[in-house]
N, C-alpha and C positions, 0 to 999 in steps of 0.2 A: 627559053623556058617560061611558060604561065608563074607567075606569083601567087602563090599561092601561103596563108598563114596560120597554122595552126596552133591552135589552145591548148597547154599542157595543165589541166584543171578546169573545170567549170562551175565555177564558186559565183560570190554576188561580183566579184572586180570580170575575172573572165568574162560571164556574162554581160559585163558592162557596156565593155570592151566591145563583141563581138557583134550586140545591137545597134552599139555607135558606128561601128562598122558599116552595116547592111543599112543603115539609115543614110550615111553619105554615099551610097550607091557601090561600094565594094559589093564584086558578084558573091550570092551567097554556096555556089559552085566551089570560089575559091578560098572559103574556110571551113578549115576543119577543125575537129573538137576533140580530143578525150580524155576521160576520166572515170574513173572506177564505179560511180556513183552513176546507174546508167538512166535513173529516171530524171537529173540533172541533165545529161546531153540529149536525152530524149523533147527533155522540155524546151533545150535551145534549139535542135531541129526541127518543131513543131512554131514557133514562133517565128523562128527566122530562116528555115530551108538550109540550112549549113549541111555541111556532110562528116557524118558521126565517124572515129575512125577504129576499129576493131582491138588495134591495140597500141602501145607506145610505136613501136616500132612501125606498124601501117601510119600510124601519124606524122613518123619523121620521115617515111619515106616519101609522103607527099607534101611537104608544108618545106617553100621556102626561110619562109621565116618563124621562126620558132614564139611563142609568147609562152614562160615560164610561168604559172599563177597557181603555184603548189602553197602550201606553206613553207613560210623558213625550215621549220624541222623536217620535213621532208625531202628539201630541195637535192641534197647529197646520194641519197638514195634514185631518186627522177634520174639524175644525171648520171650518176652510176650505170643505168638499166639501161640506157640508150646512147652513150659511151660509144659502142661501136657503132654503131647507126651514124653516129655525128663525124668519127673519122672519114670515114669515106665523101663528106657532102663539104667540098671546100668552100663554097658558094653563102653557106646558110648562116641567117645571121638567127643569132639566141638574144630575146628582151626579156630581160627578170623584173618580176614587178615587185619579189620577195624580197620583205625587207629584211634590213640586217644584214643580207647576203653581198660581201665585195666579189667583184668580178675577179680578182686573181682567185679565189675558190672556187669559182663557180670554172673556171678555164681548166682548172687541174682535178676537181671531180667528172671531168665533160672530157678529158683526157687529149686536150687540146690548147697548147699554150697558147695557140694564134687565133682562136677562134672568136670574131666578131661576137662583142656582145658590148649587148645597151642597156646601164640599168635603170630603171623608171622605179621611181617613187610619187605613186598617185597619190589622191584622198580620195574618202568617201564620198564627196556629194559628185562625185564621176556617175555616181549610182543613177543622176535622176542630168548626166549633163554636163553639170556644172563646177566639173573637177580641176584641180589643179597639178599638174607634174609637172618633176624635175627630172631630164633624163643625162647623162653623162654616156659618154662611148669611149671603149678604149680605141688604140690606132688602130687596131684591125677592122674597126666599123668605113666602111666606103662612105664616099658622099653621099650616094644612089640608098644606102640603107641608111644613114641617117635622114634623110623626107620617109622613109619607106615607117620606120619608129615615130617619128612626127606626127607623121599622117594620124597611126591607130591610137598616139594620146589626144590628137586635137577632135576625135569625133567625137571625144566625150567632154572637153574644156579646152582649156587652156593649159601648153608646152611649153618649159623653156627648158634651154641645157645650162648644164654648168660644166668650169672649166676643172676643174677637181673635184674628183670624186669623193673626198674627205667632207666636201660641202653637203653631202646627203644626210648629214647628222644634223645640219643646221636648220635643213627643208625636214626631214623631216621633226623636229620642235615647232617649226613655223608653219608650214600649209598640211604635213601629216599629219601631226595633231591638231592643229587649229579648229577644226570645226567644234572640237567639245570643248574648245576654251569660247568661243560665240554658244555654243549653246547652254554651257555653264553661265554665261552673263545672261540669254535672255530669262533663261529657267528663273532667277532668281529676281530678273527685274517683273517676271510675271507673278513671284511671288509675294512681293512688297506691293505690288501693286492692288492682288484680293487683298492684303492684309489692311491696306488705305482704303479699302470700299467696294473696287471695281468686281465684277463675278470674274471668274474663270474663265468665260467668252469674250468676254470683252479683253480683258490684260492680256489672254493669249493673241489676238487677232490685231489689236494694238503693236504689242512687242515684238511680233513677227516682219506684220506689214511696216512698221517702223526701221527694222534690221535688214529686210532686203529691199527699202527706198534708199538708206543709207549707202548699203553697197553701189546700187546702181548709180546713186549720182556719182561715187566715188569711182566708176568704172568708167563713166562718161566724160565728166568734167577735168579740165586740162590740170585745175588746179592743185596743189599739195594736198594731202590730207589735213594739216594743219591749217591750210587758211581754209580750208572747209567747214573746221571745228569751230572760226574763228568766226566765218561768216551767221553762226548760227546763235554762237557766244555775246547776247548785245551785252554791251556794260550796264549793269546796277540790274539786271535782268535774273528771271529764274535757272538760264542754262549755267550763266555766269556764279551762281550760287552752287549749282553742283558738282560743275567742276572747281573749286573749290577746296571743298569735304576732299574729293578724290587724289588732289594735291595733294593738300597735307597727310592723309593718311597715305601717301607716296604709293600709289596706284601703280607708274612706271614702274620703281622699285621692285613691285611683286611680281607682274610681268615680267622683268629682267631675269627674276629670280627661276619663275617658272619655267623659261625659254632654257634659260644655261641647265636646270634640271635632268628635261625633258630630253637635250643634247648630250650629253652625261650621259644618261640612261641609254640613248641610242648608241653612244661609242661600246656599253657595257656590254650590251647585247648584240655588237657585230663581232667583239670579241670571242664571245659564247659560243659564236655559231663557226669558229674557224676549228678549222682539225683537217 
């Protein structure tokens, strides 16, 4: 049988997804799309040649692999409606990108204890590439579909799995949220920075270009992040002054604090979403 994989949503993540797709050369034959919202799959068939499908149902009936990209609150209802669609297909694996949702709910709304499923917790800058997931599979995912799940997070970043699914609470505080904890830092180092003089083009194009040099060395270089900080830190120097301040007002500390929060929060709201 052709592999073929279909979008249940076409939102900004769906669509992410499906251009990272057809940009690593997945045929655009072999995805299909739908969603209620029909000038959204109109606008993903006009970009990227996929094949729009009429209804949930015409979509499970062609799409080996499923990609869930509903919202959380919806997710029970999606799987509800196509329920029986899914009995019948022993083959097809289900990847949820919706957060919140654990796969023992997502298996007993889909009316299938056994049913292969992968949950992926992406982020945002997936949007332009440069995303970060963590995917988990219970035992019913084969080898052959976990690269097959691999594959459609790495077109857009960077994949890793983890060995407990309980650790998607952790990812997501850490790379889920993470991007508005870096953009909460530079927003405000751009704002210190008008207020000492510099215009708004300048502190922004500074702060930026400054944040994704950082990244990059840090993506490149073999070494810790730590001796990175270190190499930049001369002694009796300006970095050496900053970080400093940052010490004593225990920087770390709030970071800690925000991270355990943030996981908190996530445990509260996978709670929410069981029934």
């Amino acid at each position: 049988m052709t592999e073929t994989t279909g979008f249940i949503g076409c939102g900004n993540m769906a669509t992410s997804l499906i251009g990272g797709l057809a940009r690593s050369g997945f045929p655009a034959t072999s995805i299909w799309v739908f969603d209620t919202d029909t000038q959204k799959t109109e606008s993903a068939k006009s970009s990227y040649g996929i094949q729009v499908a009429r209804s949930l149902d015409d979509l499970v009936s062609h799409a080996t692999t499923l990609v869930l990209a509903v919202k959380p609150n919806h997710v029970r209802e999606v799987l509800g409606n196509i329920r029986g669609c899914l009995v019948g297909k022993s083959t097809s694996l289900l990847i949820s990108i919706a957060a919140g949702i654990c796969i023992e709910d997502i298996c007993r709304w889909a009316g299938r204890e056994e049913l292969a499923v992968v949950r992926v917790m992406p982020n945002t800058p997936s949007l332009v590439g440069a995303g970060a997931a963590a995917l988990y599979a219970n035992p019913f995912v084969t080898g052959h579909q976990r690269e097959q799940a691999e594959s459609i997070m790495r077109s857009v970043g960077l994949a890793i799995w983890l060995q407990k699914e309980t650790d998607m609470d952790i990812v997501t505080a850490v790379s889920g949220s993470g991007p508005a904890y870096f953009f909460y830092i530079m927003e405000k180092l751009q704002q210190h920075a008008e207020t000492m003089g510099l215009s708004s083009e300048q502190a922004r194009l500074l702060v930026l270009q400054t944040a994704y040099g950082a990244a990059k060395m840090a993506m490149e270089d073999n070494h810790s992040l730590e001796d990175l900080r270190k190499r930049v830190t001369s002694p009796g120097g300006t970095t050496e002054k900053a970080i400093e301040v940052l010490e004593e007002e225990d920087l770390s500390g709030l970071l800690e604090k925000a991270l355990l929060a943030a996981c908190r929060r996530s445990r509260e709201i996978s709670e929410t979403m069981k029934g």
